[in-house]
Phi, psi and omega in degrees: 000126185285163169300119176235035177254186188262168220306188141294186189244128180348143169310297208278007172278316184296300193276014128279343143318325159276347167311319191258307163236024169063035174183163176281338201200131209246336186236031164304330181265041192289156183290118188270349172261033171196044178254206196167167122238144195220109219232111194282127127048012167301066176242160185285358194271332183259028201193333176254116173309298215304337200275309166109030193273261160232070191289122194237100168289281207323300196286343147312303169354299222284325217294336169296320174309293148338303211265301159317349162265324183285350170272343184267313182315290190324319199259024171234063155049069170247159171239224196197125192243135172252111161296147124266105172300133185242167170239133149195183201305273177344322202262322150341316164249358193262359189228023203311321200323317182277347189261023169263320183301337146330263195137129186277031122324284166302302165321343169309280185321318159310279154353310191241033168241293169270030152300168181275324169274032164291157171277332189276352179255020162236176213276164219296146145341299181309326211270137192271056205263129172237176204288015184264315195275184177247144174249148194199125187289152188216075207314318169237206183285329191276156142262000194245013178289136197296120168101359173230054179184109154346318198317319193274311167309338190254317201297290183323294168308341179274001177073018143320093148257026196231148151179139176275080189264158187202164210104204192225139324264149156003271188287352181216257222294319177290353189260283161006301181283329181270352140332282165314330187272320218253336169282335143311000165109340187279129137348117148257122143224161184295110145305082201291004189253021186232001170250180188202156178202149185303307164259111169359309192281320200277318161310296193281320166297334151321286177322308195288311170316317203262006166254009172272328196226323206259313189208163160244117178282108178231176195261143195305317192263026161267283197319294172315307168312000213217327159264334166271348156326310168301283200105147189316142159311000000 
């Protein structure tokens, strides 16, 4: 089976991040005892053909990767947040803008992918989600746009100021949440071999805005090495 996740993220990206703030990774030292990870919209409707949505081979790729951040966290007692992006009857109108930029067609489709009793709004098979984590529905592209995601009420009281994303995709809900987030005030960081995006070029353009201005993008095993260094809770 061929590889289909994507490349690394370019040399001369990396050496403008250094250009700019005189290091490769601006949140290398982050508190692994005020961290999070937080795994973007890994549902079948964004991840399986057979669903017909928007099926993303990279972030299937990623799910191994995925699953080895959510075991290390779970076991140095951090905690592991699963977005599900939803569809329903509210958000049509309360969100019309977007289902016009659509298209009705596509907005069907959205719609009869992502209901909540759809096959496609729930999360991958694959993905090693345990009853300790939190699953938390996510009304827009953002998880921190106000109301419409719980996610941000849970972080503060857990002493959170860090957070680790990964998912799909890459260029909208995973770029969107880290946009948001880093205006809030958190640590952003990208795992970048642990996101996806439908193209190479959408993946890496993506990276490259949110490591330059927004988050710092490091490889899933810079994040590991920095929590098992802490050692189990």
């Amino acid at each position: 089976m061929a590889d289909m996740s994507h490349p690394p993220l370019p040399d001369a990206v990396r050496a403008a991040v250094r250009a700019r703030y005189g290091r490769d990774h601006v949140h290398a030292d982050f508190d692994p005892a005020s961290v999070a990870l937080i795994v973007v919209d890994m549902q079948k409707a964004f991840l399986r053909p057979e669903i017909g949505y928007v099926p993303c081979a990279a972030a299937r790729a990623a799910i191994p990767v995925i699953n080895r951040l959510a075991a290390t966290f779970r076991k140095a007692g951090q905690p592991v947040f699963w977005l599900q992006n939803i569809h329903d009857a509210e958000m049509q109108e309360s969100w019309a803008g977007m289902y016009a930029m659509h298209g009705e067609e596509a907005s069907a489709a959205r719609a009869r992918a992502l209901s909540p009793d759809a096959p496609g709004f729930a999360l991958d098979d694959a993905l090693d989600v345990d009853p300790a984590d939190h699953v938390l529905v996510k009304r827009r592209y953002s998880a921190f746009f106000p109301g419409g995601c719980d996610l941000e009420s849970m972080l503060g009281p857990a002493g959170i100021d860090t957070i680790v994303l990964a998912g799909t995709t890459t260029d909208v809900c995973v770029e969107s949440t880290a946009r948001d987030a880093m205006m809030r005030d958190y640590r952003v960081i990208i795992a970048e071999d642990a996101t996806g995006a439908l193209t190479d070029a959408s993946h890496h353009n993506a990276l490259a805005a949110m490591a330059m201005h927004f988050a710092d993008v490091m490889p899933a095993e810079m994040v590991l090495a920095r929590i098992q260094k802490a050692g189990p809770a």
